[in-house]
MIKE-904957 format. One record per residue: x, y, z of N, C-alpha, C in turn. Coordinates in steps of 0.02 Angstrom, whole numbers, padded with zeros to 5 digits, always signed. Example, Ala and Ser with C-alpha at 12.3 -4.5 7.8 and 13.67 -1.06 7.14 Angstrom:
MIKE-904957
+--------+--------+--------+--------+--------+--------+--------+--------+--------+
:    n_X :    n_Y :    n_Z :   ca_X :   ca_Y :   ca_Z :    c_X :    c_Y :    c_Z :
+--------+--------+--------+--------+--------+--------+--------+--------+--------+
: +00660 : -00284 : +00390 : +00615 : -00225 : +00390 : +00660 : -00165 : +00390 :
: +00642 : -00112 : +00354 : +00684 : -00053 : +00357 : +00645 : +00002 : +00394 :
+--------+--------+--------+--------+--------+--------+--------+--------+--------+
//
This chain:
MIKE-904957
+--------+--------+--------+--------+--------+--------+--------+--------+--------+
:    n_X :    n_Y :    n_Z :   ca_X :   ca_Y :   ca_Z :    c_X :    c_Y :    c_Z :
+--------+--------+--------+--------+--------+--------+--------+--------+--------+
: -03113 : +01339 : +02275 : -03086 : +01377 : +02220 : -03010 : +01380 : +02225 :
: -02970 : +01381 : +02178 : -02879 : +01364 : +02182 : -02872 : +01449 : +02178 :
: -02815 : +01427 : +02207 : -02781 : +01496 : +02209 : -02729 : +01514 : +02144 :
: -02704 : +01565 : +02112 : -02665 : +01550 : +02070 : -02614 : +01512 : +02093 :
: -02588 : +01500 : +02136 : -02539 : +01441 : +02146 : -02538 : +01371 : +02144 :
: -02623 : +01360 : +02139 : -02646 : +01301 : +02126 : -02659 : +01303 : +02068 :
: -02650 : +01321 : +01996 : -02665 : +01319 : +01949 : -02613 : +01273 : +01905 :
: -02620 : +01254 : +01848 : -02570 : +01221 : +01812 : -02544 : +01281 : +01761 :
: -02473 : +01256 : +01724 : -02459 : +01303 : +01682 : -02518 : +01319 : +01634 :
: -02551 : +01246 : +01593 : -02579 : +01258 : +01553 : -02653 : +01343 : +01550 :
: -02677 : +01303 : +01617 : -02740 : +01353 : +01645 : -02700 : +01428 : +01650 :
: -02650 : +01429 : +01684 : -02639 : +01500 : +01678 : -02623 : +01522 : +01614 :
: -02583 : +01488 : +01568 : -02585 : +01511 : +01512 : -02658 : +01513 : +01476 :
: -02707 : +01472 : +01484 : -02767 : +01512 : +01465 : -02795 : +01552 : +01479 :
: -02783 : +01586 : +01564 : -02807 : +01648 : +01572 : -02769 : +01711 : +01544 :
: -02715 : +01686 : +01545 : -02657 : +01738 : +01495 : -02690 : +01772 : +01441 :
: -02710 : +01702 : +01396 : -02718 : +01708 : +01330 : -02809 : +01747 : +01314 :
: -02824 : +01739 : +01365 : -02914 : +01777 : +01368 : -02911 : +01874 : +01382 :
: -02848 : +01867 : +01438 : -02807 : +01934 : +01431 : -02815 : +01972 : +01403 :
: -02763 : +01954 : +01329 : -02743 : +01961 : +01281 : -02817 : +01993 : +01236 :
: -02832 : +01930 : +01234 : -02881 : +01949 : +01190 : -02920 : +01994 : +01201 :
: -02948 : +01994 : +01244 : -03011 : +02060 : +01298 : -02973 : +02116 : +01321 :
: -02922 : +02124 : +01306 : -02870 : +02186 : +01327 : -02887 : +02244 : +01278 :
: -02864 : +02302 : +01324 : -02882 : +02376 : +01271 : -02800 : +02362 : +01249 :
: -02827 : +02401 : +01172 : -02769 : +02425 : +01134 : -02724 : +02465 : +01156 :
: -02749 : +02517 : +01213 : -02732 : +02572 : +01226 : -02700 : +02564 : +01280 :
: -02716 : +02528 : +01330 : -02698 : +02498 : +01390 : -02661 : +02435 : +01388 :
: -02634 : +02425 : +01457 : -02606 : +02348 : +01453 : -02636 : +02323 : +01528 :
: -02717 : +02339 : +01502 : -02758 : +02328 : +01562 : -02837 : +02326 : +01518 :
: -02871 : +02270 : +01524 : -02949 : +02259 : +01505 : -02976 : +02289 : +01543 :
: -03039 : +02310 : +01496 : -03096 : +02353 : +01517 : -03131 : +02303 : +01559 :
: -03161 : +02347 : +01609 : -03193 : +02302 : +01666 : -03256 : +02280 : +01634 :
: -03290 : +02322 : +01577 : -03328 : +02279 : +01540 : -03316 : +02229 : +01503 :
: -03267 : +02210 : +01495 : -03253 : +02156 : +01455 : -03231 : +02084 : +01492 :
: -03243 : +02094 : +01578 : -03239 : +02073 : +01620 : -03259 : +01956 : +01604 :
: -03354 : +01993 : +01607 : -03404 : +01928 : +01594 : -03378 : +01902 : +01527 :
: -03369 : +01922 : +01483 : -03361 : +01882 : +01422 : -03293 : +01846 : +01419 :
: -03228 : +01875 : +01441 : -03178 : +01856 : +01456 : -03186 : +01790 : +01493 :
: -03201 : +01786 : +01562 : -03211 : +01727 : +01590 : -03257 : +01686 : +01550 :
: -03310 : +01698 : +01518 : -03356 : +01669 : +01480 : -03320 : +01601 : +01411 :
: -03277 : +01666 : +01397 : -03241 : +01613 : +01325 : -03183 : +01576 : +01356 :
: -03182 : +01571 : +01424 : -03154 : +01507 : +01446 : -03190 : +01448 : +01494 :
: -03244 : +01461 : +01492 : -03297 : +01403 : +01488 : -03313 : +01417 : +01560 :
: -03294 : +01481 : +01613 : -03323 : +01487 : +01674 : -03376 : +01515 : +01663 :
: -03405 : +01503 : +01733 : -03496 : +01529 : +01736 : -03511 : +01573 : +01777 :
: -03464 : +01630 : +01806 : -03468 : +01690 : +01852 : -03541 : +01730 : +01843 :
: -03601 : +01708 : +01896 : -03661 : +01775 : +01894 : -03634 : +01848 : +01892 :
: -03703 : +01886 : +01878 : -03687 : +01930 : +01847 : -03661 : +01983 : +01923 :
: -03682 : +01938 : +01977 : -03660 : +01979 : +02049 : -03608 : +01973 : +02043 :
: -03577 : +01910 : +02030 : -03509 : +01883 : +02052 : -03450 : +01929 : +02002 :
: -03461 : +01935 : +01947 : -03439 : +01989 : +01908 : -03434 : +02065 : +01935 :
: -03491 : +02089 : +01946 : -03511 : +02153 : +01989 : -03465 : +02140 : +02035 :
: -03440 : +02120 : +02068 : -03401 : +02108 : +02144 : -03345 : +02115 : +02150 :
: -03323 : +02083 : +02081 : -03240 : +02081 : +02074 : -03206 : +02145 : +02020 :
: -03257 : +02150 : +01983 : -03262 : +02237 : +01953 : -03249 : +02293 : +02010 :
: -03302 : +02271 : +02082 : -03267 : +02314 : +02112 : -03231 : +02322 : +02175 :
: -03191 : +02277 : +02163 : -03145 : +02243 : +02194 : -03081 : +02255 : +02163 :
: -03069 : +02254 : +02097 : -03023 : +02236 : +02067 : -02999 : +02274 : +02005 :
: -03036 : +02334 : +01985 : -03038 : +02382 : +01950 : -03008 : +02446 : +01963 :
: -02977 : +02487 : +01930 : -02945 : +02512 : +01946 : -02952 : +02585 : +01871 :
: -02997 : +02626 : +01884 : -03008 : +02691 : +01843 : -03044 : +02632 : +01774 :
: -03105 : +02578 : +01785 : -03118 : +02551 : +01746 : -03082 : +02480 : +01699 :
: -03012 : +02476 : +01736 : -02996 : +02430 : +01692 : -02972 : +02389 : +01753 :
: -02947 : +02328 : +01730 : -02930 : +02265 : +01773 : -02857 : +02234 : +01745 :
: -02808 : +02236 : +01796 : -02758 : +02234 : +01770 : -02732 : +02134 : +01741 :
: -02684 : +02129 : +01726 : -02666 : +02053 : +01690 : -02669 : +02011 : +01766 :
: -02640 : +02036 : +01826 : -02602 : +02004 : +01887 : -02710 : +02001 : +01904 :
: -02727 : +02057 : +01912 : -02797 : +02056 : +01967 : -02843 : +01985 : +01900 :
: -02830 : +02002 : +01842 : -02871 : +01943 : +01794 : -02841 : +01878 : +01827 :
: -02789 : +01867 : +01807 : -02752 : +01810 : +01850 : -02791 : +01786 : +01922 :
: -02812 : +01804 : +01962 : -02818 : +01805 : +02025 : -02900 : +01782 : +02015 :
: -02963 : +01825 : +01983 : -02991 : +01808 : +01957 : -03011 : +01753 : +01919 :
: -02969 : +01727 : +01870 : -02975 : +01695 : +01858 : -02976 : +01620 : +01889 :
: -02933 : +01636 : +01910 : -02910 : +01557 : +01980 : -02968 : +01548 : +02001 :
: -03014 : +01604 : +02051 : -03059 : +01626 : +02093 : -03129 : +01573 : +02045 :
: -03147 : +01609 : +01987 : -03186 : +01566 : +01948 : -03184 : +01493 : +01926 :
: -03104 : +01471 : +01926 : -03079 : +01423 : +01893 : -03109 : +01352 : +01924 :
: -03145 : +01309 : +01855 : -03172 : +01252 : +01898 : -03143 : +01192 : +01841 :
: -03099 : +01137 : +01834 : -03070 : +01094 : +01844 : -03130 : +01052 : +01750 :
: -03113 : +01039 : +01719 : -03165 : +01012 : +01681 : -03205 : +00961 : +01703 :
: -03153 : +00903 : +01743 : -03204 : +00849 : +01767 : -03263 : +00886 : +01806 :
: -03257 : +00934 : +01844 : -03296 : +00968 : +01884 : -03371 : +01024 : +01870 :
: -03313 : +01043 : +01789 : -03374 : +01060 : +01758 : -03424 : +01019 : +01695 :
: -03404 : +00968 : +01675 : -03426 : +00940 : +01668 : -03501 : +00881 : +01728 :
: -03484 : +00891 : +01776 : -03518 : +00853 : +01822 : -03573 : +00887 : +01837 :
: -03551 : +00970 : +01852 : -03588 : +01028 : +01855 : -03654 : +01031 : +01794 :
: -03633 : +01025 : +01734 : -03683 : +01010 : +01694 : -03722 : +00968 : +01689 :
: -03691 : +00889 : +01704 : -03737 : +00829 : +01707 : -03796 : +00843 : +01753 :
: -03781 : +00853 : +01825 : -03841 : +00895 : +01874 : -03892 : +00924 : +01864 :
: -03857 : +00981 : +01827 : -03919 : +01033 : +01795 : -03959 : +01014 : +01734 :
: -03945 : +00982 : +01735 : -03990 : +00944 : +01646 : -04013 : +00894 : +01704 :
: -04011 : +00853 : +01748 : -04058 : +00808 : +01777 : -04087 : +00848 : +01822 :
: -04105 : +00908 : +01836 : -04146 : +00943 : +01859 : -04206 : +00944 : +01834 :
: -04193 : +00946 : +01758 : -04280 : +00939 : +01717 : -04262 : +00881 : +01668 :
: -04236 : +00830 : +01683 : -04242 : +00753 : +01672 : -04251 : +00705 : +01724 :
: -04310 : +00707 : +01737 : -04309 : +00674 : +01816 : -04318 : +00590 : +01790 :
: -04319 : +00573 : +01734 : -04316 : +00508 : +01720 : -04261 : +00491 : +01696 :
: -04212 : +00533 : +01664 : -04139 : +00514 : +01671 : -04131 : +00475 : +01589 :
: -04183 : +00507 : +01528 : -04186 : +00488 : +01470 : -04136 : +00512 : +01443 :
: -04091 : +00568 : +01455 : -04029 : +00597 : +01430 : -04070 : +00634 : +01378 :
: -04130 : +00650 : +01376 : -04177 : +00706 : +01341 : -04201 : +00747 : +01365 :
: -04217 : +00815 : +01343 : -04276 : +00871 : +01370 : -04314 : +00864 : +01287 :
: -04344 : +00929 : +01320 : -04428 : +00943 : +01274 : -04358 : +01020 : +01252 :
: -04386 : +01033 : +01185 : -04360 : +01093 : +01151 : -04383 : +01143 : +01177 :
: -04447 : +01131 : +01221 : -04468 : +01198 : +01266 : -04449 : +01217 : +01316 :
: -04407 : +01151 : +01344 : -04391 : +01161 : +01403 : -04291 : +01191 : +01399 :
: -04270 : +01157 : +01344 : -04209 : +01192 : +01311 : -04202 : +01260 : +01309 :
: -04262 : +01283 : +01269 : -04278 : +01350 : +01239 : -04275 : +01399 : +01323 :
: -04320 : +01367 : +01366 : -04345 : +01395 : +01424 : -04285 : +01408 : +01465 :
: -04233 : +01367 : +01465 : -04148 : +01353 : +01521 : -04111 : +01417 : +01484 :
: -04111 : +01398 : +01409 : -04072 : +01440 : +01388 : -04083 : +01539 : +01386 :
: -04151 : +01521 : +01366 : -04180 : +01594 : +01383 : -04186 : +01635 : +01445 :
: -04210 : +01600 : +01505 : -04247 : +01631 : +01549 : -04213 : +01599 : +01608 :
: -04164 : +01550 : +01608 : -04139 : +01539 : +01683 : -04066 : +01566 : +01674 :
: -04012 : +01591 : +01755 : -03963 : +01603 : +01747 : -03970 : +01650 : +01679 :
: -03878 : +01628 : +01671 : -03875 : +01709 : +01607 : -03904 : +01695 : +01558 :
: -03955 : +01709 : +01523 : -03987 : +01718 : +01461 : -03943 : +01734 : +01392 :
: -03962 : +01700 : +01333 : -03922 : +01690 : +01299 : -03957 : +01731 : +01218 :
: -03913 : +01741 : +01186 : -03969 : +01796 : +01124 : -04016 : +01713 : +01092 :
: -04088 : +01736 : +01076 : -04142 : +01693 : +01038 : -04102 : +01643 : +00980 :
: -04071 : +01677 : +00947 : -04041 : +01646 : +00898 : -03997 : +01589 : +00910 :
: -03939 : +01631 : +00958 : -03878 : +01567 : +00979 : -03921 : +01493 : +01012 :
: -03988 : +01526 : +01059 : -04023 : +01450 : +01086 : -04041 : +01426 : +01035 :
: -04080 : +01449 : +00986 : -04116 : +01420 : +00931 : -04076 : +01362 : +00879 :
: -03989 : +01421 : +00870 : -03935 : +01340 : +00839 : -03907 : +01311 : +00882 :
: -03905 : +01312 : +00947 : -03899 : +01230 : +01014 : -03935 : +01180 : +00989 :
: -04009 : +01219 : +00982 : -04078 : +01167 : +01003 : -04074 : +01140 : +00940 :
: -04046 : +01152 : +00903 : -04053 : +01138 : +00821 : -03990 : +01083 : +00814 :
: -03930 : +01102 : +00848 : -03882 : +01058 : +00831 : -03883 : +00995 : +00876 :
: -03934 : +01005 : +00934 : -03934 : +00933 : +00968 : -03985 : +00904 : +00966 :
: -04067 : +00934 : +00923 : -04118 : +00895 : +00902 : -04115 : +00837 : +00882 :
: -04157 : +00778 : +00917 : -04147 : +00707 : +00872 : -04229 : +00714 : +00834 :
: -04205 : +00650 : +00795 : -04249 : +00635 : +00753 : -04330 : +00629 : +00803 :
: -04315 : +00620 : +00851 : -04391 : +00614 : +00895 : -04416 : +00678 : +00915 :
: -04370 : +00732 : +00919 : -04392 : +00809 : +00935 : -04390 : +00843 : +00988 :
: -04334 : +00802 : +01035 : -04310 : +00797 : +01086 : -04250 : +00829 : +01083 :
: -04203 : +00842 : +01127 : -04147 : +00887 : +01134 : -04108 : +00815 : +01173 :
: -04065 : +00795 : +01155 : -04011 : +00753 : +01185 : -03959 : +00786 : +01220 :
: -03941 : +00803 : +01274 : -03927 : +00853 : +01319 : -03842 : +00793 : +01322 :
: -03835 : +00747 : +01299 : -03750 : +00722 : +01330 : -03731 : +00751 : +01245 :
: -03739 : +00779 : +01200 : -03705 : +00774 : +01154 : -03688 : +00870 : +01144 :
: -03726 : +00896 : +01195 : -03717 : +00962 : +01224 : -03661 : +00973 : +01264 :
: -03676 : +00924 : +01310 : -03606 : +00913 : +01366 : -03559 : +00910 : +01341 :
: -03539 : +00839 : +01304 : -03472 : +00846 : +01249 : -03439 : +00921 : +01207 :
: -03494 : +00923 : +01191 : -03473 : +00996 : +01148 : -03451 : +01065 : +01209 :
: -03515 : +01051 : +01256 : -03459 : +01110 : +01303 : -03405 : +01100 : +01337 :
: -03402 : +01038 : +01364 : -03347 : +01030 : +01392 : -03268 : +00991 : +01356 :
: -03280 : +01013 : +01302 : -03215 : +00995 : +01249 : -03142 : +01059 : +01264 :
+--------+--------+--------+--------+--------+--------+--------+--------+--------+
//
């Protein structure tokens, strides 16, 4: 995991900019609930322990300051080639023939019920936007899209 000193401008300016956004009005410090989603809309994958940990670690009367997000963020920060690779793996976990397909049940099943669970609906337009004509889920045209 890089330290913020290992980071590039660009990356820190995206943790800047997630900040920003997930920041109280009131404060010039994010709510520690707004912790997971913050890292989330920058394409990291922090469990829900790993969150728990640095909440309390890093919190301070509920909120989390720009410098401790920073730090955090680094901490989570994984490289795209890296996360991208990360995904190829986990999709050949239940492609053991390496068709670059799953079953929509088994889509439905990753997205629902393994790791963080996702609302019915949001899986339902994945499974919908990467259905092929055979009824299959094409899992590299998923990849592309997340890791853009």
């Amino acid at each position: 995991m890089p330290r913020t000193e290992d980071l590039m401008d660009h990356e820190i300016a995206m943790i800047a900019k997630a900040f920003l956004k997930f920041r109280s009005d009131l404060e010039d410090a994010m709510p520690a609930e707004n912790l997971g989603t913050a890292l989330r809309s920058m394409k990291l994958i922090p469990s829900e322990e790993e969150i728990e940990l640095y909440v309390n670690t890093y919190a301070k009367n509920g909120y989390i300051s720009q410098k401790s997000f920073l730090i955090i963020g680094a901490d989570c920060w994984v490289d795209d080639k890296a996360l991208e690779e990360l995904i190829w793996k986990a999709f050949h976990q239940f492609d053991k023939v390496c068709s670059g397909k799953i079953s929509q049940d088994m889509m439905r099943k990753i997205l629902l019920e393994m790791g963080e669970p996702i609302p019915d609906k949001e899986a339902e337009a994945i499974i919908k936007g990467a259905l092929g004509k055979d009824g299959f889920v094409a899992y590299s045209q998923l990849i592309l899209q997340w890791t853009k």
